[in-house]
N, CA, C and O atoms as a Tripos MOL2 file, in Angstrom:
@<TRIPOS>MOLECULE
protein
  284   283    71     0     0
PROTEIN
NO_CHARGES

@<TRIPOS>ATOM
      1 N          20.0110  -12.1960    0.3500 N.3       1 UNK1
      2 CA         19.0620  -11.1160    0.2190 C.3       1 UNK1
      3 C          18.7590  -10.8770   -1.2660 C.2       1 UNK1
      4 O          17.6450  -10.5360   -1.6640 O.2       1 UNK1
      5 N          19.7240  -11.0590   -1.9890 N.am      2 UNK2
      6 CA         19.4700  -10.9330   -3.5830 C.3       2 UNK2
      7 C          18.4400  -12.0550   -4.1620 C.2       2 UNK2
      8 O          17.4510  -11.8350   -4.8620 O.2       2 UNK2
      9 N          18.8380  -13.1040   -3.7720 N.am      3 UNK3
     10 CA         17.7150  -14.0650   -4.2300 C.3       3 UNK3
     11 C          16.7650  -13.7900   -4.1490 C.2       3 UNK3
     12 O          15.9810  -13.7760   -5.0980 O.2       3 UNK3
     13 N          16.4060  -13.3700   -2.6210 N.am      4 UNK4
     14 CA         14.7950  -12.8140   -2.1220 C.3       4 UNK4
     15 C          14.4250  -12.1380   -2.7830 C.2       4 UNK4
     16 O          13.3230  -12.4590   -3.2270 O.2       4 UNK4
     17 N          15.0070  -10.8000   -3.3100 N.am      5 UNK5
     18 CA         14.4120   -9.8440   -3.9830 C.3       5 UNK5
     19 C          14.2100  -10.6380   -5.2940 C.2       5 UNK5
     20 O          13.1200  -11.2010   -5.3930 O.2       5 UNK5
     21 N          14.7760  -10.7270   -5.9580 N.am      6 UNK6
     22 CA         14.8250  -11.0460   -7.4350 C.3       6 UNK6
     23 C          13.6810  -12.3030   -7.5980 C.2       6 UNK6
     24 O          13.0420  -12.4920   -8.6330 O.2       6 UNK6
     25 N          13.5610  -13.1130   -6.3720 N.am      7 UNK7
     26 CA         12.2500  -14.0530   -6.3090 C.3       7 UNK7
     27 C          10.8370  -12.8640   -6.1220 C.2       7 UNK7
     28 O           9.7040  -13.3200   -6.2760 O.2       7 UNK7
     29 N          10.9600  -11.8350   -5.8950 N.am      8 UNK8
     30 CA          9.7530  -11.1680   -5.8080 C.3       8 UNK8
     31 C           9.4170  -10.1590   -7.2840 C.2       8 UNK8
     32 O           8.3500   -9.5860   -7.5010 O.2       8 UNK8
     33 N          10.5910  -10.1430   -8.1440 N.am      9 UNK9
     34 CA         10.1550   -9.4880   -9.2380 C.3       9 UNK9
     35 C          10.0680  -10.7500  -10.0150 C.2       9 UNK9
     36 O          10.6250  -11.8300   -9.8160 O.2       9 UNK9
     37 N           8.8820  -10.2050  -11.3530 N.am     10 UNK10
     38 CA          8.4150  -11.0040  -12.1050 C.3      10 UNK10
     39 C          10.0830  -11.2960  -13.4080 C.2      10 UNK10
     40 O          10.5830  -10.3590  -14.0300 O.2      10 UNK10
     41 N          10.2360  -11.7370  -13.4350 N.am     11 UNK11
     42 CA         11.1850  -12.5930  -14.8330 C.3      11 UNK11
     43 C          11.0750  -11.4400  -15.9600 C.2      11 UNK11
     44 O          12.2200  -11.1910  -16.3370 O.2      11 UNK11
     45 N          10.0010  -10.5390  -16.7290 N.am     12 UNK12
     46 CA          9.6780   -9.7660  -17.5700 C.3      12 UNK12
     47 C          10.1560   -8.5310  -17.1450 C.2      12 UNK12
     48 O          10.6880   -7.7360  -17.9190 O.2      12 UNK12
     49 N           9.9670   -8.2880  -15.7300 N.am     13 UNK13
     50 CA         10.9290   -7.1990  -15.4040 C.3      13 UNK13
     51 C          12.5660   -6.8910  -15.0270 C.2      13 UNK13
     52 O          13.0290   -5.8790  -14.5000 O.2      13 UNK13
     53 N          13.4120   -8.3520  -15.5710 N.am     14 UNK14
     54 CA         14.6800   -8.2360  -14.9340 C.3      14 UNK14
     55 C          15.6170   -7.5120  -16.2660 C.2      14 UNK14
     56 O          16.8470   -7.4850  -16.2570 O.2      14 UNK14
     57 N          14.7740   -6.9540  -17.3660 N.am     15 UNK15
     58 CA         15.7350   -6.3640  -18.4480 C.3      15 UNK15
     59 C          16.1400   -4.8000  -18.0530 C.2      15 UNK15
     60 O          17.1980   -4.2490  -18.3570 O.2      15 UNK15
     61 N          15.1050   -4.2540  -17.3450 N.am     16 UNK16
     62 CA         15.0030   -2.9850  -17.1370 C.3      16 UNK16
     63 C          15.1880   -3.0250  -15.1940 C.2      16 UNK16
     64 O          14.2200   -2.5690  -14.5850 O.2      16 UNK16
     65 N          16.1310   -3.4390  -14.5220 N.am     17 UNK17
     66 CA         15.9330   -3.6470  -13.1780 C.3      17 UNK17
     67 C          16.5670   -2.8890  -12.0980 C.2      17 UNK17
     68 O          17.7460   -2.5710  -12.2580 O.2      17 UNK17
     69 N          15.9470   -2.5440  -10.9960 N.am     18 UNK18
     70 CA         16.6070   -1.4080  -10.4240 C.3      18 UNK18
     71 C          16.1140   -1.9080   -9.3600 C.2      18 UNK18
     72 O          14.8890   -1.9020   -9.2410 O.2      18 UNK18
     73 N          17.0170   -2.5130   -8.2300 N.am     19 UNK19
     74 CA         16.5770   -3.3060   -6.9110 C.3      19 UNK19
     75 C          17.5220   -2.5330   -5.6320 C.2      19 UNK19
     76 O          18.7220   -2.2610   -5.6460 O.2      19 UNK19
     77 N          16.3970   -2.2760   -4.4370 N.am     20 UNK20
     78 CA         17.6560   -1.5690   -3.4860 C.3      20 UNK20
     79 C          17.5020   -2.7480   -2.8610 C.2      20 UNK20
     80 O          16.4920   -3.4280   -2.6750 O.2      20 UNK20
     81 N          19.1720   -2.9840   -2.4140 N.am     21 UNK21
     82 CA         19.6600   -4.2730   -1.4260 C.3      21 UNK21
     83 C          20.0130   -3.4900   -0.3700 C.2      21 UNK21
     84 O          21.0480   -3.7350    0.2500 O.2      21 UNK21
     85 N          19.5650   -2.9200   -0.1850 N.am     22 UNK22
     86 CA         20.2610   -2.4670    1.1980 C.3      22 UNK22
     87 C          18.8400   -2.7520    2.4940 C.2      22 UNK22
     88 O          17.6460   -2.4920    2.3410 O.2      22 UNK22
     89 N          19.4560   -3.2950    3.5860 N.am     23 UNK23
     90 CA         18.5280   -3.7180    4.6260 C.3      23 UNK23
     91 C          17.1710   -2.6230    5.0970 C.2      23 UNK23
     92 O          16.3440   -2.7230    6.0030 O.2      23 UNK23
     93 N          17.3730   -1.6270    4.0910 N.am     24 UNK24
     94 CA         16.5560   -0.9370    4.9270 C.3      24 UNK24
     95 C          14.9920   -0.9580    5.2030 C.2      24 UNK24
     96 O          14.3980   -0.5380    6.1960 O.2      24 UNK24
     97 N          14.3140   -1.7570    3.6830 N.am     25 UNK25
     98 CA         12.7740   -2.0960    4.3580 C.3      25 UNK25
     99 C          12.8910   -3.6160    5.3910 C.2      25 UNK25
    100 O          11.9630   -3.8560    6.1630 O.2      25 UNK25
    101 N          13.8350   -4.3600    5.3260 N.am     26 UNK26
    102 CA         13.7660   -5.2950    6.5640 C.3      26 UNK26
    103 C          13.7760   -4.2950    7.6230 C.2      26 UNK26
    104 O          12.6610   -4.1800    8.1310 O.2      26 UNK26
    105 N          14.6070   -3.5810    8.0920 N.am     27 UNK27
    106 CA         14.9060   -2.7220    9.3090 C.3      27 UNK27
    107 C          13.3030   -2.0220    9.4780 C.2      27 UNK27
    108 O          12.6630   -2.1980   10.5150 O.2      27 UNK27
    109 N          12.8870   -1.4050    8.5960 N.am     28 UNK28
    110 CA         11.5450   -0.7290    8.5180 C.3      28 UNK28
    111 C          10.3090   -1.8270    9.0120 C.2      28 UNK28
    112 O           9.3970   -1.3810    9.7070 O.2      28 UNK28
    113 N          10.3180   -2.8770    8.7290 N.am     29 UNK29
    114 CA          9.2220   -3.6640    8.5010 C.3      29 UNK29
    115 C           9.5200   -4.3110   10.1450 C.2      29 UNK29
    116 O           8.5320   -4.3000   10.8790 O.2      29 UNK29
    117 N          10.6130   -4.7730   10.6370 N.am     30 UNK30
    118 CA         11.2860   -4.9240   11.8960 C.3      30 UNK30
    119 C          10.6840   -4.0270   12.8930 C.2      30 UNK30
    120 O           9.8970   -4.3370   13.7870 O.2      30 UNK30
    121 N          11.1800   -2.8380   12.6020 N.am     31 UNK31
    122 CA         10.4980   -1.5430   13.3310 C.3      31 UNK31
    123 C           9.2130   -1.3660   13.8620 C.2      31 UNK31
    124 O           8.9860   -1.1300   15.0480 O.2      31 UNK31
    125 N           8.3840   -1.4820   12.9880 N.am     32 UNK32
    126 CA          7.0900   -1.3760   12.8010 C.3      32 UNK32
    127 C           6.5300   -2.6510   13.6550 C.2      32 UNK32
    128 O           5.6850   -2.5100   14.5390 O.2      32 UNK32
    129 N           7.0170   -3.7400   13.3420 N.am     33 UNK33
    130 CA          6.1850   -4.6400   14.3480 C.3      33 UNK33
    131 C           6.7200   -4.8900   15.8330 C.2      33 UNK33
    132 O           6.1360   -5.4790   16.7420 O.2      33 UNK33
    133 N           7.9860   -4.2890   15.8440 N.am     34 UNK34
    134 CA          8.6330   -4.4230   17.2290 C.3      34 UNK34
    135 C           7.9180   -3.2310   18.2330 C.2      34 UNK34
    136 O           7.4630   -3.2440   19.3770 O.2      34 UNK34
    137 N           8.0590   -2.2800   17.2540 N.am     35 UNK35
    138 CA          7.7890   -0.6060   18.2100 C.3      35 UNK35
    139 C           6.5830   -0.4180   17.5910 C.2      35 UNK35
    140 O           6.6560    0.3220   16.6100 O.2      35 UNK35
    141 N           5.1690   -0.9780   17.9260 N.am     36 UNK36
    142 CA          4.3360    0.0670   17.2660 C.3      36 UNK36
    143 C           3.4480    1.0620   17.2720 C.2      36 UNK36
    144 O           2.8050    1.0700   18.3210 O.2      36 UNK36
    145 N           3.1190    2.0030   16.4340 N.am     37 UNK37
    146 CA          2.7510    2.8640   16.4720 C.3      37 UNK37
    147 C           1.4910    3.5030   16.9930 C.2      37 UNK37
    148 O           1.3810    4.5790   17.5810 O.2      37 UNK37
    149 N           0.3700    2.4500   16.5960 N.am     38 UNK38
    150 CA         -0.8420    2.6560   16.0670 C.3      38 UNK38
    151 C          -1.9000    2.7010   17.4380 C.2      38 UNK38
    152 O          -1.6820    1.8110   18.2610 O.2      38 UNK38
    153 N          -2.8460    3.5080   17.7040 N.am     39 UNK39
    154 CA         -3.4460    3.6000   19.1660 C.3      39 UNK39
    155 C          -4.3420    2.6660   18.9850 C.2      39 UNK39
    156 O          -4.9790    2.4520   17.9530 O.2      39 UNK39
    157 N          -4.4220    1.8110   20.5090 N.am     40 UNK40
    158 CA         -5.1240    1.0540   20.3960 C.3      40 UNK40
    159 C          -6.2070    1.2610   21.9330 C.2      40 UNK40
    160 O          -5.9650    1.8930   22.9610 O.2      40 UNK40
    161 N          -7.2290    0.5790   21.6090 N.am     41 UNK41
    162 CA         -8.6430    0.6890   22.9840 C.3      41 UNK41
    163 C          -8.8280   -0.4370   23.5310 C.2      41 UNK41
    164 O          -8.8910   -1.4400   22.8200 O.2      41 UNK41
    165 N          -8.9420   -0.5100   24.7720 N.am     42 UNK42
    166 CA         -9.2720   -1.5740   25.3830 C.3      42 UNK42
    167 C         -10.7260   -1.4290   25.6360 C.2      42 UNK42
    168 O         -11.2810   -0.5070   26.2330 O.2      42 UNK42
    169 N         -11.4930   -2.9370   24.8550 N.am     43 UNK43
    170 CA        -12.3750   -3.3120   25.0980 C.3      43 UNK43
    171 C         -12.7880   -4.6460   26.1630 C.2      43 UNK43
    172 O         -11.8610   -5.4340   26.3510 O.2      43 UNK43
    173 N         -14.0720   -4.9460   26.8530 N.am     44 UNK44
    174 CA        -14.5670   -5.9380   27.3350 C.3      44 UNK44
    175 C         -14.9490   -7.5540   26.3470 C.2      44 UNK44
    176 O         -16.0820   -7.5270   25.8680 O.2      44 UNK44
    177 N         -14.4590   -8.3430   26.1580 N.am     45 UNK45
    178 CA        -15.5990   -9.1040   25.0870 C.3      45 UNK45
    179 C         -16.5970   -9.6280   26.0270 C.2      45 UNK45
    180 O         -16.8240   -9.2740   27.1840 O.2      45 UNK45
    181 N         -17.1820  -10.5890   25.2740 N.am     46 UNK46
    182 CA        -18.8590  -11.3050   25.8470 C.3      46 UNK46
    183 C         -18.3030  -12.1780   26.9630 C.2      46 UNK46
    184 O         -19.0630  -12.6000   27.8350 O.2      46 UNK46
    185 N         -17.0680  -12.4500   26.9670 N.am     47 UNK47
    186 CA        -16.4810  -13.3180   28.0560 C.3      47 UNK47
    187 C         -15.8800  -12.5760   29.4300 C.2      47 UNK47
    188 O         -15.2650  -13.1650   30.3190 O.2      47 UNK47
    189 N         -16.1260  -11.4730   29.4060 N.am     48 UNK48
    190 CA        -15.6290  -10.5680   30.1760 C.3      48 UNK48
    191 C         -14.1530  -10.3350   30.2750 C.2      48 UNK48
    192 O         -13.7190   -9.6140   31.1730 O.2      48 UNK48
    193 N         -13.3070  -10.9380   29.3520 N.am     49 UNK49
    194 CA        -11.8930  -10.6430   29.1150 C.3      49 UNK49
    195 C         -11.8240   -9.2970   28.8110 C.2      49 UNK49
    196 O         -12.8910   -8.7290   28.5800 O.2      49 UNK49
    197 N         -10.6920   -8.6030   28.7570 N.am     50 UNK50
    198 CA        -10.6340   -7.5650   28.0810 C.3      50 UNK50
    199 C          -9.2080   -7.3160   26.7550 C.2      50 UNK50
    200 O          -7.9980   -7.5010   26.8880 O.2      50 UNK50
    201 N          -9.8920   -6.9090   25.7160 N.am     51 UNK51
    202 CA         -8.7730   -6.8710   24.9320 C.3      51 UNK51
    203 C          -8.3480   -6.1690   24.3060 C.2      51 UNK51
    204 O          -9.0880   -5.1930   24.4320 O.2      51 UNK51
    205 N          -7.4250   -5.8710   23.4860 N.am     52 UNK52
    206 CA         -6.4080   -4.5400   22.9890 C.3      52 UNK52
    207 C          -7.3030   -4.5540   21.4040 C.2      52 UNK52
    208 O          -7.4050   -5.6230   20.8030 O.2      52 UNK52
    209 N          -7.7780   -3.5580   20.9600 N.am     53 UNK53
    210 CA         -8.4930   -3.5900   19.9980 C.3      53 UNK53
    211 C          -7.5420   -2.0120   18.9980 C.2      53 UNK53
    212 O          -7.4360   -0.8510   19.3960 O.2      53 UNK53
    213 N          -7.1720   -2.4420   18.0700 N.am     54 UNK54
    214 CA         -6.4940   -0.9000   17.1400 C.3      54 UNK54
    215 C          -7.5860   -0.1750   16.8020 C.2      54 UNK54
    216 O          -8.5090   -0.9360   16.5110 O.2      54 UNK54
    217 N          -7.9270    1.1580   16.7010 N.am     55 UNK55
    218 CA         -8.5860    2.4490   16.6300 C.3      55 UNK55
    219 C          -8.2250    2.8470   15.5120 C.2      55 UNK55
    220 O          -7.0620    3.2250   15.3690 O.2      55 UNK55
    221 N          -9.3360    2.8670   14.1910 N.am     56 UNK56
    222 CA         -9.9060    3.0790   12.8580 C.3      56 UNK56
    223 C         -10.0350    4.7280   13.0680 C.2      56 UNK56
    224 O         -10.4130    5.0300   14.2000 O.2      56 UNK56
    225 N          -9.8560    5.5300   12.4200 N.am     57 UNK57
    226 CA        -10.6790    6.8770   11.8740 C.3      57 UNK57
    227 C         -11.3310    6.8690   10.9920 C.2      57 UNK57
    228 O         -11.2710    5.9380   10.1890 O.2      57 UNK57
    229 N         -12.4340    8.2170   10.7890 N.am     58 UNK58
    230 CA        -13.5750    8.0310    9.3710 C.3      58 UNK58
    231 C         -13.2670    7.4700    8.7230 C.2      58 UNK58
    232 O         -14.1210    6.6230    8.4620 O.2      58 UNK58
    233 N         -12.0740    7.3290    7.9560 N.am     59 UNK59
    234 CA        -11.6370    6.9440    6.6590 C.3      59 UNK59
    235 C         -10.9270    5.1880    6.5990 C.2      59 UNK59
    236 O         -10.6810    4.6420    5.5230 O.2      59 UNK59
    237 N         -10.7420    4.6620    7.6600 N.am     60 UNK60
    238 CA        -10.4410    3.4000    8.1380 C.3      60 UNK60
    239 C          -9.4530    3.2330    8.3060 C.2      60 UNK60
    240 O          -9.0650    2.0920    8.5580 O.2      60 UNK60
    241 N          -8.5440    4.3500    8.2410 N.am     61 UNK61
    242 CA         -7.2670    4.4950    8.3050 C.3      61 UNK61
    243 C          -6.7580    4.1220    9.8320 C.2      61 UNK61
    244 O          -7.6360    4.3290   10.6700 O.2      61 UNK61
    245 N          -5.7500    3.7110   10.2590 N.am     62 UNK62
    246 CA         -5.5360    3.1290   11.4910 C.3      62 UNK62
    247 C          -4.8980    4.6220   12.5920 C.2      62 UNK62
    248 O          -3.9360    5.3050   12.2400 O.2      62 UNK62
    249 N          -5.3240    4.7550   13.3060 N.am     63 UNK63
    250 CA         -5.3050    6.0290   14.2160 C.3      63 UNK63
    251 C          -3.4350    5.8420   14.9440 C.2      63 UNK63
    252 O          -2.8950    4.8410   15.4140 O.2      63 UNK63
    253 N          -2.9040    7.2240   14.7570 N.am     64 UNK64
    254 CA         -1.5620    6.8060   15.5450 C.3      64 UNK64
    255 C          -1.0950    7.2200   16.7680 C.2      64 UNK64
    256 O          -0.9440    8.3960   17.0980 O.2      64 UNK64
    257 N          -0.9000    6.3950   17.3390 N.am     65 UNK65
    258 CA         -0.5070    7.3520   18.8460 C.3      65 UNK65
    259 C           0.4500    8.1790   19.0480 C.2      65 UNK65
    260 O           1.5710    7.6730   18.9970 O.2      65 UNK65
    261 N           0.3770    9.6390   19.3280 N.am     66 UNK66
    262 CA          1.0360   10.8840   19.4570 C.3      66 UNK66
    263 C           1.8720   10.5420   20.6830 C.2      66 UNK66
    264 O           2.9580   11.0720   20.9160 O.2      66 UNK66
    265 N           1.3120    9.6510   21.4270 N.am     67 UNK67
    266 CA          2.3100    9.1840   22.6210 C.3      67 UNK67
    267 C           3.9760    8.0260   22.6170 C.2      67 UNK67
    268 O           5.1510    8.0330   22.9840 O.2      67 UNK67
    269 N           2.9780    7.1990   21.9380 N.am     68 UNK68
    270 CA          3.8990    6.5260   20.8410 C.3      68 UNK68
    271 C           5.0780    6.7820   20.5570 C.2      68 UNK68
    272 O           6.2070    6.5710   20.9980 O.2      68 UNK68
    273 N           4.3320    7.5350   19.3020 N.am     69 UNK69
    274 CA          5.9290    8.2580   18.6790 C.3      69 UNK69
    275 C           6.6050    9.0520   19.3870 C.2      69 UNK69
    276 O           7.8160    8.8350   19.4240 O.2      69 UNK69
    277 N           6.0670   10.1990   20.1570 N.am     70 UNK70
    278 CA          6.9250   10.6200   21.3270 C.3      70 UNK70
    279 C           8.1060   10.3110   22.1490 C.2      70 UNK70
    280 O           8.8860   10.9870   22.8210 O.2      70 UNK70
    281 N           7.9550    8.8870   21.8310 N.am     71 UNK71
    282 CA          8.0380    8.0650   23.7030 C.3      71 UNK71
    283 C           9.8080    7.4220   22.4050 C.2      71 UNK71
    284 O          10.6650    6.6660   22.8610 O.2      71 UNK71
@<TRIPOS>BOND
     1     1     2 1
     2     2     3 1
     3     3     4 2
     4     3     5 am
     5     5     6 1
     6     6     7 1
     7     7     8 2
     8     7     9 am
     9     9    10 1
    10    10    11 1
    11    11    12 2
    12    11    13 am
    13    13    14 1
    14    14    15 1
    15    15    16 2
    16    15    17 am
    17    17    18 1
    18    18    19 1
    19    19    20 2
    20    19    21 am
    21    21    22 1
    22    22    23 1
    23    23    24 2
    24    23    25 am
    25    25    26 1
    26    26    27 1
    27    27    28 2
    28    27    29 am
    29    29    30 1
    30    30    31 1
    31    31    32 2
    32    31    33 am
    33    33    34 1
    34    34    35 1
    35    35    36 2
    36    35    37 am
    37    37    38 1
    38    38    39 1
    39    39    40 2
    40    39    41 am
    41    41    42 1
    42    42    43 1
    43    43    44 2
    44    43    45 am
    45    45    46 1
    46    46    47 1
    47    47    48 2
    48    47    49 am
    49    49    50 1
    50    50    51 1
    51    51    52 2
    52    51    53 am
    53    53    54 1
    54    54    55 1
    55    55    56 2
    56    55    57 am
    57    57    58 1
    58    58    59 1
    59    59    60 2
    60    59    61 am
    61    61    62 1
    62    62    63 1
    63    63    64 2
    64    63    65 am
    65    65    66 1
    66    66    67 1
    67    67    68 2
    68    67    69 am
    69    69    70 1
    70    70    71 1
    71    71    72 2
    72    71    73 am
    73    73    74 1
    74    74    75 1
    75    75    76 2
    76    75    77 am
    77    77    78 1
    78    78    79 1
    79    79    80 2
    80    79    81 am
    81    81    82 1
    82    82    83 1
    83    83    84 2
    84    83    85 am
    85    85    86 1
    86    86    87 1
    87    87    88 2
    88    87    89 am
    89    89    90 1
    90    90    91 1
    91    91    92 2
    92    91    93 am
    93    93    94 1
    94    94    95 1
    95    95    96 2
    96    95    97 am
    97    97    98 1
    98    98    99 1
    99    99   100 2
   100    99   101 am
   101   101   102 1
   102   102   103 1
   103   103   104 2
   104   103   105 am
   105   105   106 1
   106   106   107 1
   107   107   108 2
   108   107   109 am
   109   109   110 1
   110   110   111 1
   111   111   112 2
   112   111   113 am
   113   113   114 1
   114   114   115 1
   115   115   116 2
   116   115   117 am
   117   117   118 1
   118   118   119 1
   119   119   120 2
   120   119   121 am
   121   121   122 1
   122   122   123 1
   123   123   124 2
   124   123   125 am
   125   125   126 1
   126   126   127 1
   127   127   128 2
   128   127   129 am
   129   129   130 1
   130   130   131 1
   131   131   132 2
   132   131   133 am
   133   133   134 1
   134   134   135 1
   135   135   136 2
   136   135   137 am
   137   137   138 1
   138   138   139 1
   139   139   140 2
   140   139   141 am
   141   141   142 1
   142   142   143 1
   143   143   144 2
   144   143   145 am
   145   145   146 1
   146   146   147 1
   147   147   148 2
   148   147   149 am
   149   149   150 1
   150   150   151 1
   151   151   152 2
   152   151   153 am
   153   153   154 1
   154   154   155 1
   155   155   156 2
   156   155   157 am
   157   157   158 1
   158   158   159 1
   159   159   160 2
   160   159   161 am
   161   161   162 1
   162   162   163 1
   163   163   164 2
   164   163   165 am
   165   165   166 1
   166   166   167 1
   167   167   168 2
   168   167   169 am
   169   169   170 1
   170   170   171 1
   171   171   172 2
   172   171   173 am
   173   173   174 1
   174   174   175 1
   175   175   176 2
   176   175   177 am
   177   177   178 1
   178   178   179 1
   179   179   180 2
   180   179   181 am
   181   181   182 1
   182   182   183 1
   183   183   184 2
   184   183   185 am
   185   185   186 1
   186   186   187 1
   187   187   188 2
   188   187   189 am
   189   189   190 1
   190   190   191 1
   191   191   192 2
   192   191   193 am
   193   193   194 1
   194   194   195 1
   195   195   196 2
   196   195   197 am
   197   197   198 1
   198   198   199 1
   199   199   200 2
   200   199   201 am
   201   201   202 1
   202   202   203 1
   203   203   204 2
   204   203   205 am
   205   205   206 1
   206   206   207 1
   207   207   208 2
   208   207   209 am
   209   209   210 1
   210   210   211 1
   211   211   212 2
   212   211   213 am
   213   213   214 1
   214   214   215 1
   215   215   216 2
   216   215   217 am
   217   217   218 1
   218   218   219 1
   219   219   220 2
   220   219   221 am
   221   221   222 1
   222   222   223 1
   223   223   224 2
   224   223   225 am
   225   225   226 1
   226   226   227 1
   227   227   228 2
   228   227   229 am
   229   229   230 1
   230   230   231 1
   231   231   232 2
   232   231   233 am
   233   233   234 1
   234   234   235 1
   235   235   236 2
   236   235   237 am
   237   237   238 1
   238   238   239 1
   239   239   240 2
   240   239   241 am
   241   241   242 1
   242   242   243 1
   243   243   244 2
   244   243   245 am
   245   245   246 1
   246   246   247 1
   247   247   248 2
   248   247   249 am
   249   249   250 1
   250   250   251 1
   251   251   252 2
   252   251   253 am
   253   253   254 1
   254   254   255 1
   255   255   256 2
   256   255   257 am
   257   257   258 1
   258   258   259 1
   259   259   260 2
   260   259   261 am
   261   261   262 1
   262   262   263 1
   263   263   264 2
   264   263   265 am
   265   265   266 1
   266   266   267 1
   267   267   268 2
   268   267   269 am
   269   269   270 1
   270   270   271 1
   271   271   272 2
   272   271   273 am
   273   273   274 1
   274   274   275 1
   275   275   276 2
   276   275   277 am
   277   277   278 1
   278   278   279 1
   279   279   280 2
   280   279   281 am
   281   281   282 1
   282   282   283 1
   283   283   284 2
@<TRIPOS>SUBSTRUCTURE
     1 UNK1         2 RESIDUE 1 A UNK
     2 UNK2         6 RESIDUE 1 A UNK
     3 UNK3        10 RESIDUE 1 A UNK
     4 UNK4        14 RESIDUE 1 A UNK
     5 UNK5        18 RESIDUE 1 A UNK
     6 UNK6        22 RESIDUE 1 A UNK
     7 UNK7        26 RESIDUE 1 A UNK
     8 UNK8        30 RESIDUE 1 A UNK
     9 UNK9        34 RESIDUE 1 A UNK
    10 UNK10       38 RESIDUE 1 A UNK
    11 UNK11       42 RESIDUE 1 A UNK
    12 UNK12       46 RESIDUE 1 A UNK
    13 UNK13       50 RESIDUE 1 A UNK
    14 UNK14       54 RESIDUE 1 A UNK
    15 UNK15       58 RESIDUE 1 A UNK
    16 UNK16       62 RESIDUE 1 A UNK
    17 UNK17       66 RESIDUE 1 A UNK
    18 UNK18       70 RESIDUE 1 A UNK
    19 UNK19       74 RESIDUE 1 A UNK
    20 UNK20       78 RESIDUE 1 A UNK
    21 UNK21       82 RESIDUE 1 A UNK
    22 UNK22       86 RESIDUE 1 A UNK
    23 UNK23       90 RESIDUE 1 A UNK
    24 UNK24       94 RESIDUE 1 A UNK
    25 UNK25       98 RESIDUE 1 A UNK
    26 UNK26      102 RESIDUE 1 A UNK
    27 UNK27      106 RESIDUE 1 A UNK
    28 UNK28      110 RESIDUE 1 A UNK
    29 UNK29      114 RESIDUE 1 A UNK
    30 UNK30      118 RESIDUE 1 A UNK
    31 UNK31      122 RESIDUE 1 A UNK
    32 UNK32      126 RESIDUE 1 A UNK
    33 UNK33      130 RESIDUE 1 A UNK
    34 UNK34      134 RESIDUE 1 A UNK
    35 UNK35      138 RESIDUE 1 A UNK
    36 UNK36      142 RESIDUE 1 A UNK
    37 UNK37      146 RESIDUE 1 A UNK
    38 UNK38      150 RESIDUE 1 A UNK
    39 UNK39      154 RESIDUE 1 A UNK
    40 UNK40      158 RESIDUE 1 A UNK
    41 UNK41      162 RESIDUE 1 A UNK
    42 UNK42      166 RESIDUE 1 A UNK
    43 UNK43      170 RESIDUE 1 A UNK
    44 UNK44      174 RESIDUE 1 A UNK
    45 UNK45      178 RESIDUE 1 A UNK
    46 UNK46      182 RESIDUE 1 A UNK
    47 UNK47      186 RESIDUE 1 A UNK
    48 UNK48      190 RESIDUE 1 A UNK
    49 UNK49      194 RESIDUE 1 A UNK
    50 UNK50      198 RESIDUE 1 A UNK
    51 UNK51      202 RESIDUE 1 A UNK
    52 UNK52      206 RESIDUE 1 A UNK
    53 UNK53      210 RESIDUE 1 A UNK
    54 UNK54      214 RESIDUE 1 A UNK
    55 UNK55      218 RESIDUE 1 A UNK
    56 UNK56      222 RESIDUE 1 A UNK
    57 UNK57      226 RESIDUE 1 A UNK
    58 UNK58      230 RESIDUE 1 A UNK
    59 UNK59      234 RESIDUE 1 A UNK
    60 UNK60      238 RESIDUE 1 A UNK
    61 UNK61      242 RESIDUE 1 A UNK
    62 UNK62      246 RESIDUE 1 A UNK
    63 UNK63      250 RESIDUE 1 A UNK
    64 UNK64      254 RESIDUE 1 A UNK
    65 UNK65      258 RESIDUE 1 A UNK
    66 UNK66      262 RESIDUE 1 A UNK
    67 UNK67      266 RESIDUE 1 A UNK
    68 UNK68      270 RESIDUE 1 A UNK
    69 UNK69      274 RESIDUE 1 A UNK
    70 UNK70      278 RESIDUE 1 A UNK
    71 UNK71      282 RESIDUE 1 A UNK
């Protein structure tokens, strides 16, 4: 896990370095694609399939499901 990190900071920043090793954005990033959050709409396409499409607000921000997180 140390390698990984230290392969993602630049060389210029290892004088001044402050790295958390602890699993917790794997666990986070894990999370997020296992359980997710985000509401999604089922649409028709031109083929008459239908498919899971994620739901944008004004701002393009990705809409979250209140059920979701609930659940």
């Amino acid at each position: 896990m140390l390698k990984r990190r230290l392969d993602e900071v630049p060389a210029s920043e290892w004088k001044d370095l402050n790295l958390d090793l602890t699993p917790r954005e794997y666990v986070m990033d894990y999370l997020m694609s296992a359980f997710p959050v985000h509401l999604h709409s089922i649409h028709s396409g031109v083929d008459g399939e239908e498919r899971s499409e994620p739901v944008f607000d004004a701002d393009g921000s990705p809409v979250i499901s209140q059920e979701a997180v609930a659940f």
